[in-house]
C-alpha positions in Angstrom: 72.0 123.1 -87.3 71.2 123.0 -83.8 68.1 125.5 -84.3 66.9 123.3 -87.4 67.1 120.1 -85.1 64.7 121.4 -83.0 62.4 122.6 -85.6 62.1 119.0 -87.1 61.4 117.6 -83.8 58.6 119.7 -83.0 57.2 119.1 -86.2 57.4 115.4 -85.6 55.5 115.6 -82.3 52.7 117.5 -83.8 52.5 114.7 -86.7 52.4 112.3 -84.0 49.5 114.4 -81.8 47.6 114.2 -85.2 47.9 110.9 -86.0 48.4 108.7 -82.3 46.3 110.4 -80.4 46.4 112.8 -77.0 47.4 112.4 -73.6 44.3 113.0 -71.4 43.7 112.4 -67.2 47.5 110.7 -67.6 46.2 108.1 -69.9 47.2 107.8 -73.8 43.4 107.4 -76.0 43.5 107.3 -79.6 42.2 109.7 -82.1 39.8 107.6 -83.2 35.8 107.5 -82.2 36.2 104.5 -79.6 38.7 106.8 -77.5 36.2 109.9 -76.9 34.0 109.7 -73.7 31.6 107.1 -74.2 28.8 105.3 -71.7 28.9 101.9 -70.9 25.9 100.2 -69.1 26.4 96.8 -67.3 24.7 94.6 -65.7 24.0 91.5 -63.6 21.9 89.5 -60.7 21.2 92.5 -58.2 23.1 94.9 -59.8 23.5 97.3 -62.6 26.4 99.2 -63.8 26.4 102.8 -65.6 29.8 104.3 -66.9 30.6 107.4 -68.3 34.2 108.5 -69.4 36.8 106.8 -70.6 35.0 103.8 -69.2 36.8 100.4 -71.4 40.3 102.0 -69.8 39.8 102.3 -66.2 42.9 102.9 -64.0 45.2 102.5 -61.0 46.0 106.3 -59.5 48.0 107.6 -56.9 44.8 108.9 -54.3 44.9 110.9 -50.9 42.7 109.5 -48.1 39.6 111.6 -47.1 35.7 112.0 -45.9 33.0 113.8 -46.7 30.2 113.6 -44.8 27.3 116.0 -46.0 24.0 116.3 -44.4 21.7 116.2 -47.4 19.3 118.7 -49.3 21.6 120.3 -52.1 24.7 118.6 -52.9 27.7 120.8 -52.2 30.0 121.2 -55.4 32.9 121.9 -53.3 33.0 118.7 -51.4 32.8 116.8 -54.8 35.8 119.1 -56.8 37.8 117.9 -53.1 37.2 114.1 -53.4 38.0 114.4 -57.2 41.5 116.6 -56.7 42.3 113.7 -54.3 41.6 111.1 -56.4 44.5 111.2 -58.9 42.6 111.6 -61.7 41.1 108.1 -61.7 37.7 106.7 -61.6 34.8 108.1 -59.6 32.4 105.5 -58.2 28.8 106.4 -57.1 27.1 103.4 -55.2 23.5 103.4 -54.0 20.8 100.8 -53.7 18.0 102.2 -55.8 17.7 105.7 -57.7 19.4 106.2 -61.1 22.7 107.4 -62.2 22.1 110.8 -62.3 25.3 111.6 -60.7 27.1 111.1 -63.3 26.9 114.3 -65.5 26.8 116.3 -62.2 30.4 114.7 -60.9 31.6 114.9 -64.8 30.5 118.7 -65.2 32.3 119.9 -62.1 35.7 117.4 -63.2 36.1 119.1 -66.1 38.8 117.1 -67.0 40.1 116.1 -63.7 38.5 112.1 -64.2 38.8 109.2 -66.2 35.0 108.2 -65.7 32.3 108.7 -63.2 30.0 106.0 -62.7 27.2 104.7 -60.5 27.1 100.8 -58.9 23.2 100.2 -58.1 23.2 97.5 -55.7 20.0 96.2 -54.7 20.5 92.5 -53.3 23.0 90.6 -51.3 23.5 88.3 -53.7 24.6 91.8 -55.9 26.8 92.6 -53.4 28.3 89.3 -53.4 29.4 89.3 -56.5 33.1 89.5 -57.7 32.3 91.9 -60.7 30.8 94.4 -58.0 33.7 93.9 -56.1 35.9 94.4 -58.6 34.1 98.1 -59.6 34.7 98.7 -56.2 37.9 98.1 -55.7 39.0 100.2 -58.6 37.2 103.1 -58.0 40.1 106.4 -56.9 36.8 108.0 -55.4 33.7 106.7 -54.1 30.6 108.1 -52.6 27.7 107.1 -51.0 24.1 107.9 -52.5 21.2 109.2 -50.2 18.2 107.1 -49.8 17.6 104.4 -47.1 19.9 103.5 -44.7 18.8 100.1 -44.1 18.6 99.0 -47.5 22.5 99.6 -47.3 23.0 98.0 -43.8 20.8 94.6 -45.3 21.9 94.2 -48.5 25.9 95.3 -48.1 27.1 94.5 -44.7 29.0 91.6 -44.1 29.5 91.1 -47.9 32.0 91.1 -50.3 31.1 95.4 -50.8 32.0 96.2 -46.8 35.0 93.9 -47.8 36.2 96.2 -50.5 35.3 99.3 -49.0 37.5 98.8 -45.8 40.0 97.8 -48.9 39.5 100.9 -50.0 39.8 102.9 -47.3 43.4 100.9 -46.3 44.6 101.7 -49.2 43.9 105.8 -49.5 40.7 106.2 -51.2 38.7 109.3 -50.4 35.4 108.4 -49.3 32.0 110.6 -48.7 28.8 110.5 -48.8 25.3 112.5 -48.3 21.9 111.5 -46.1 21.8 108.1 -45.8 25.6 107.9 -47.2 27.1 109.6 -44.0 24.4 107.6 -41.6 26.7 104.3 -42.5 30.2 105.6 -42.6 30.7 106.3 -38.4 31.8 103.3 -36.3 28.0 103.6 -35.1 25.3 103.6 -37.7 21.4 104.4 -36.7 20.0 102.1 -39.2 16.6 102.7 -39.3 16.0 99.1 -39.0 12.0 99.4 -38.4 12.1 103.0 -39.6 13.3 106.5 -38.7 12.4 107.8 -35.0 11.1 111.5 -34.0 13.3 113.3 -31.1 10.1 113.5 -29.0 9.7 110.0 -29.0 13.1 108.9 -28.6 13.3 111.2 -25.6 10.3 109.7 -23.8 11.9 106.1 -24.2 15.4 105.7 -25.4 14.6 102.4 -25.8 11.9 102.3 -28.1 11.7 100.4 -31.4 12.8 103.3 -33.5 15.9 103.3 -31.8 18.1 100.8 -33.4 21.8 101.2 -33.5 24.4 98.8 -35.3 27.9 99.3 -36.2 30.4 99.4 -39.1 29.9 99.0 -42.7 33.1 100.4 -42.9 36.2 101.4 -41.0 36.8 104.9 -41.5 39.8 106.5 -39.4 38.8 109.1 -37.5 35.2 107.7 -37.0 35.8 105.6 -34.3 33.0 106.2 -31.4 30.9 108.2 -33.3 27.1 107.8 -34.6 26.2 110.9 -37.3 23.0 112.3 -37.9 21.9 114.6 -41.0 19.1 116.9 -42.1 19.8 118.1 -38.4 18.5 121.4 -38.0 15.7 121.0 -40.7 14.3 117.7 -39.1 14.2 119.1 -35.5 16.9 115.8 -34.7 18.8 117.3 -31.6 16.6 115.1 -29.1 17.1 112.0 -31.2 21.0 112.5 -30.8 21.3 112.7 -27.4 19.1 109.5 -26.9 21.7 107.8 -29.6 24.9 109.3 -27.1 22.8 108.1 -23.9 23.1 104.5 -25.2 26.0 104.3 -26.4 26.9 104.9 -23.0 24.7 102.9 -21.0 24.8 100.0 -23.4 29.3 100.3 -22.7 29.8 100.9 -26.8 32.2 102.9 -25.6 34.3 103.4 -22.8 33.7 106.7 -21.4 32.9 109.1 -23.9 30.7 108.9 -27.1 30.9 111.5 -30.0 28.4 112.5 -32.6 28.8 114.5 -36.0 25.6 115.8 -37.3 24.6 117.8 -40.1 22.3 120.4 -41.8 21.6 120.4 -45.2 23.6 121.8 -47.5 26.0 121.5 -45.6 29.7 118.8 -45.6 32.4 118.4 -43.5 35.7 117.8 -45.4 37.9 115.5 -43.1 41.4 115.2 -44.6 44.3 112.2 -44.1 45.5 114.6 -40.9 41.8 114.3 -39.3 41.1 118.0 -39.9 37.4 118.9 -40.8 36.7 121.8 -43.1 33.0 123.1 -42.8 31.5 123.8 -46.5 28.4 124.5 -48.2 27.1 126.0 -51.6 24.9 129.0 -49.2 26.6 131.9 -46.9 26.5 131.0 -43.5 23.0 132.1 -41.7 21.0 129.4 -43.9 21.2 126.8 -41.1 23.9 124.9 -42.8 26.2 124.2 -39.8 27.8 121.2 -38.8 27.4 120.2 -35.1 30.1 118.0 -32.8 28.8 117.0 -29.8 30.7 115.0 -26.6 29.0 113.0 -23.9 30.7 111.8 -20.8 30.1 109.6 -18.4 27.2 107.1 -17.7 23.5 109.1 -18.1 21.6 110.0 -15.1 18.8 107.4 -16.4 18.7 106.0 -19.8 16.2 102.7 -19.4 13.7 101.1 -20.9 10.2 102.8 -20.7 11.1 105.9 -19.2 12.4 109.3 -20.6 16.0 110.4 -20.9 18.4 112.7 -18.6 21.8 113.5 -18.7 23.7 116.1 -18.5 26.7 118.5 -19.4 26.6 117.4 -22.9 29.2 119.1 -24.9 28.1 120.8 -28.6 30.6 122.6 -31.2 28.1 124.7 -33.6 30.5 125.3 -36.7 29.6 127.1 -39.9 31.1 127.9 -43.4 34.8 127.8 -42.8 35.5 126.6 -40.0 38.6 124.2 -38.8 37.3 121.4 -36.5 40.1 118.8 -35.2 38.8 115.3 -35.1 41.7 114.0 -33.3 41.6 116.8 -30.3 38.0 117.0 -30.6 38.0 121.2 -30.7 38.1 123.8 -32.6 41.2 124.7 -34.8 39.9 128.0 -36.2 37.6 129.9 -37.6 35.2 132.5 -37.1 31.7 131.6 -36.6 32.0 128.6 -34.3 30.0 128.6 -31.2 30.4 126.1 -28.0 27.5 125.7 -25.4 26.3 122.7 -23.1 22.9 120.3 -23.1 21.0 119.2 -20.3 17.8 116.5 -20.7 15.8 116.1 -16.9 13.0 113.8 -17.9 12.8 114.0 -21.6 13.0 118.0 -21.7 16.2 119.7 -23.5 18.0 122.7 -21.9 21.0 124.5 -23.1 23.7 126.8 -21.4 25.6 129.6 -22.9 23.7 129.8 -26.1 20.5 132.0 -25.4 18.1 129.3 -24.2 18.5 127.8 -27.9 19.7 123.9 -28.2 21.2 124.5 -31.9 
């Protein structure tokens, strides 16, 4: 009798598999056409919306704080299957302020099941970011991250507004958070916002306090970015210099107390910080492809950092870390690993030196 019961109840469970529907990402969709993946493309005054996934049913998930920040070039599939395996199987959100949503069948392809929908939030005004339907996308999303492109544009149109209001919602309430280029330039307490355009090291060097130098803080609050300023593309871009002037007035401008801290990045390359404030170095190349992340500690007021004239200070700090690597944001060293590296920086007028690392400065 017992061995009959059983029989007729997994029969009835297939019947109702056939004819409800199937339990997919924790969410219940009906066999019929309107439950499949589908697009959905909205839009409004500044904004537009593009969906795709299981985009009329978007959900509430249990999510596990994080940040990426990646230094541009390739996008690193790793740090993308992290943010998604922390986001509870919920909805991905892309935001930029120009570009397409070609992120969406990138983020969907390496899910593979693991999302309810990816979608990309083009924000291009600030009456856009003003208003509540944008708000509202953000403030659902289980994962967000930050498109490349100009820095500025995000610093004009979004700060102050009702999107730097919903991500610090975000981030209080868990949500994993990255971004590449321009997206990790605005996630540090200090943002280089390229208000009248980027800035060469050389010329920073010669006069820290040069147009090209502009410096602004918080679009959002991220946890373990407090007194730091990032910098990407590091390696390729020649942006050491550019970094140390960035430091330098941090400290002579009292930003910070005593010490100011700096993240920077090469392409193809991301730093995974998790909710403990431990960074994992990754990339989709072997190291050897200058794809290292750099963390780099100033102390002290600089020797001269003014107006007009170029730059020295000295006994600058630098953690060279590669594919990996452990790198603890709350101690500020090294948890382990293999293929770090740790040397100092001089600058005497403008001119870079470097200790214990064979005359190089990266």
């Amino acid at each position: 009798c017992v061995k009959y019961k059983k029989m007729l109840t997994t029969l009835l469970l297939l019947v109702l598999a056939l004819n409800v529907g199937t339990i997919v990402d924790g969410t219940s969709h009906l066999a019929d056409p309107a439950a499949r993946p589908t697009t959905l493309h909205v839009s409004g005054p500044g904004w537009t919306y593009n969906c795709t996934g299981y985009c009329s049913a978007l959900k509430t998930t249990a999510t596990i704080p994080g940040t990426v920040l990646m230094g541009g070039g390739s996008d690193v599939d790793a740090a993308f299957s992290w943010m998604i395996d922390r986001s509870g199987r919920g909805d991905f959100l892309i935001i930029r302020a120009a570009g397409t949503d070609a992120y969406n069948p990138y983020v969907w392809q390496i899910a593979s099941g693991r999302l309810n929908s990816v979608a990309t939030l083009i924000i291009t005004s600030r009456a856009g970011a003003n208003d509540p339907a944008v708000h509202k996308y953000i403030s659902n999303a289980a994962a967000l991250w930050i498109a490349g492109g100009d820095q500025y544009d995000y610093v004009k149109y979004w700060n102050n507004t009702g999107v730097s209001v919903a991500l610090g919602q975000l981030v209080y309430r868990g949500v994993s958070m990255g971004g590449t280029s321009a997206g990790m330039a605005v996630q540090p307490q200090f943002v280089f916002t390229a208000a009248t355009g980027g800035i060469e090291s050389d010329e920073a060097l010669r006069n820290p306090y040069a147009s090209g130098v502009t410096i602004g803080q918080y679009l959002v609050r991220q946890k373990y970015l407090n007194g730091i300023i990032t910098d990407m593309h590091f390696v390729q871009r020649d942006r050491m210099g550019r970094t140390l002037v960035f430091v330098s007035r941090l400290l002579q401008d009292k930003n910070v107390s005593s010490v100011a801290r700096a993240i920077m990045a090469d392409q193809d390359s991301a730093v995974l910080i998790d909710q403990h404030g431990m960074g994992t170095i990754v990339s989709n190349k072997p190291n050897g492809n200058d794809n290292n992340v750099y963390f780099l500690e100033a102390e002290g007021k600089p020797e001269r950092c003014v107006a007009g004239q170029p730059l020295s200070i000295q006994d600058v700090r630098v953690t060279r870390t590669s594919v990996g690597d452990h790198f603890d944001l709350v101690r500020w060293r090294v948890d382990s690993g293999d293929s770090w590296h740790g040397y100092e920086l001089d600058v005497q007028n403008g001119h870079i030196s470097s200790r214990n690392n064979s005359g190089s400065i990266y």
